[in-house]
C-alpha angles and dihedrals in degrees: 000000000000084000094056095043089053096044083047087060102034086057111033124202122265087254090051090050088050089056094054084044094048094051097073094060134084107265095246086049123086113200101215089066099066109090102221095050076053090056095043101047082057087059103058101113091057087036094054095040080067100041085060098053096034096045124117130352120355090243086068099040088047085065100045091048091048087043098051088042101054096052089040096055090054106102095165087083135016093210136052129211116212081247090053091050094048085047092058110029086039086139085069126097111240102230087057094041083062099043096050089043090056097054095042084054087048100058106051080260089116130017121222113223096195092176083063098027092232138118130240132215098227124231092244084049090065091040090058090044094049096057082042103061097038090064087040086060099045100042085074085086116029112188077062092055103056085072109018108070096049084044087058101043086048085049097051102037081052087056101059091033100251102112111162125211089225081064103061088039102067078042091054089041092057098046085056098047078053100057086045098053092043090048088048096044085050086058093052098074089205103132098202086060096041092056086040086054094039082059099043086046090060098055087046087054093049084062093039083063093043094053095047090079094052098045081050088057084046107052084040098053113105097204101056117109121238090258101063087045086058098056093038088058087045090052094042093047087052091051087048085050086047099052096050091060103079073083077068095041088046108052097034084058089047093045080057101055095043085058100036110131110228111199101232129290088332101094097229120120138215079249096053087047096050084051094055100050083045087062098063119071090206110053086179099064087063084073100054109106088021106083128065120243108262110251118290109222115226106219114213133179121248101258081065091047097053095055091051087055102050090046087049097057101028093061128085126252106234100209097037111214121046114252113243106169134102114270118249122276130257134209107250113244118270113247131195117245118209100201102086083074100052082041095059096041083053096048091044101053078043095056084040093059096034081057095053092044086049085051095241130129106321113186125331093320124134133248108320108043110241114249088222131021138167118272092220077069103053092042106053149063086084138094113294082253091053099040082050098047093055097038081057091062091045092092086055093080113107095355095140093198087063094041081059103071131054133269148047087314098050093043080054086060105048094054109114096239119116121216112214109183128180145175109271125096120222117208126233158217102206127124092214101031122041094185149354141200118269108258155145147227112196128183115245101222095182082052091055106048093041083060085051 
């Protein structure tokens, strides 16, 4: 009788189990009638197959991890006697050998033959270990698996054509968290973040490329309900928000340079020098050496004392009264700005395209303007700092956020000249710049004639 009450305790009935359930709802609210605790309750074999290996300290579920992979990962046999698993978990203590092997039997995580004597990874056993160790191989990088892995599960349900709106909608979910960290990262004018974030933007970008072919087989499959097109055009619509913002990238990167502070005439920048404390762990050890030790006090006795005292007060002050006003003013010192010359490289490759959108002599080209030349052109010949610094407003033109604005920039953008980049590189012979990217500047007729 004491066995069965403590077996009655130890597994409680399905309307026990409702109440426990129950408890955690509001009173008016009955539990049954959520959908997801519907789902989920439908779920309770899976559910429970982790709650078994994830239950209780790391140290255990270590064990029962290392014990259900290694008999998982042998293909030479299908079935295990209890010698061969002493053979081949022989580092384990017996006593938790046996414990871990009991709860794996008893949760369906390994399945007990007694007319062989031998024990069987279950199906459902793989299946947990399968979803295991493909987050365990993409967790070695972690900005890929942030994508990755749901990149992977839509990829795999679509390939065996059992694809889940839930699905694409933790992938929808994460390309918006995306968009999110990289706008706010964008706000942030720091410019460490922001080329953290630009890095982070381009990996996203690789999956998002990836994932293109796999949303196209789902909004042409016929057989897909209204709901999973749905998802697949929302996710469609958030990789399409995530690509147009290298603009972002782009002119949050450029509004940092225009207002990066030089010191002096050395080169280095507030930027270098942020890199480089960056670069100590202990900010404090920079100022050993530095400082000056505090004052040391002399101790004397009274009689000295005394003496220092009377002469103190017995001599005569040679300027009389004490001086209390404020001491006369200086000029500060004059200081070199190093603006202007941003300023000008930036007003000359300004005057250069505004030439060629007024069809006049760009560059270097005889009587009639091209309608359409190489970048690599217009840009050189020039040093390889001024060649970069106008290839980095090229993607200005026609940006309407930035025509919209006032100044030299957004004079650059409402030019009617269109920049057409790819992906080929053109070799050449140039002392300051081995190669460029293949590219175009054509001019926009229909832009043109609408300014006149």
């Amino acid at each position: 009788m004491a066995n069965a009450a403590l077996a009655a305790d130890a597994n409680p009935t399905e309307q026990e189990q409702q109440d426990a359930l129950q408890a955690h709802f509001q009173p008016h609210v009955a539990a049954d009638e959520i959908e997801q605790v519907y789902h989920l309750k439908r779920a309770q074999p899976l559910l429970q197959v982790f709650t078994a290996l994830f239950h209780g300290g790391f140290e255990g579920v270590l064990v029962r991890l290392l014990v259900l992979r290694e008999l998982a990962n042998d293909t030479a046999t299908s079935s295990f006697s209890r010698g061969d698993i002493n053979t081949r978990l022989a580092y384990l203590l017996p006593e938790s050998l046996e414990t871990v092997l009991m709860r794996l039997r008893s949760n369906q995580l390994l399945a007990w033959d007694a007319q062989q004597a031998v024990y069987r990874v279950t199906p459902m056993a793989r299946n947990v270990l399968s979803a295991i160790d493909s987050l365990l191989g993409l967790n070695q990088n972690e900005d890929e698996a942030e994508m990755g892995f749901l990149l992977s599960q839509v990829a795999g349900a679509q390939a065996v054509g059992g694809v889940t709106v839930e699905q694409l909608q933790h992938l929808l979910g994460r390309l918006n968290d995306l968009t999110e960290e990289f706008r706010d990262a964008i706000a942030s004018g720091s410019e460490f973040r922001l080329r953290a974030s630009q890095e982070k933007w381009h990996m996203a970008c690789d999956w998002v490329e990836k994932g293109s072919e796999i949303l196209r087989a789902i909004t042409s499959d016929e057989n897909a309900d209204g709901a999973t097109h749905k998802a697949a055009q929302a996710i469609g619509r958030a990789q399409s928000t995530l690509l147009n913002m290298q603009g972002m990238f782009s002119r949050a990167l450029n509004q940092i340079e225009r207002q990066r502070v030089h010191l002096g005439q050395s080169g280095l920048s507030t930027t270098d020098i942020k890199r480089w404390l960056l670069e100590h762990e202990d900010l404090a050890q920079l100022a050993e050496g530095a400082i000056d030790q505090p004052v040391m006090p002399l101790f004397i006795t009274p009689a000295e004392m005394i003496d220092v005292a009377e002469t103190e007060l017995l001599s005569e002050r040679a300027n009389g009264a004490v001086q209390n006003g404020l001491p006369t003013g200086t000029d500060a010192p004059t200081t070199l700005d190093d603006g202007p010359a941003m300023q000008k490289e930036l007003d000359d490759w300004l005057a250069r395209l505004s030439d060629f959108a007024a069809l006049g002599n760009f560059p270097s080209v005889a009587e009639e303007a091209p309608k359409a030349v190489q970048v690599h052109e217009s840009l050189l010949p020039a040093s390889f700092a001024v060649a970069s610094y106008r290839a980095s407003l090229l993607p200005l033109l026609g940006d309407e956020s930035e025509a919209s604005l006032t100044g030299a920039t957004a004079e650059l953008a409402r030019l009617p000249v269109s920049f057409t980049p790819t992906d080929t590189m053109v070799q050449l012979q140039d002392m300051e710049v081995a190669a460029m990217s293949m590219a175009t500047l054509s001019l926009n007729m229909d832009l043109s004639k609408k300014d006149e």
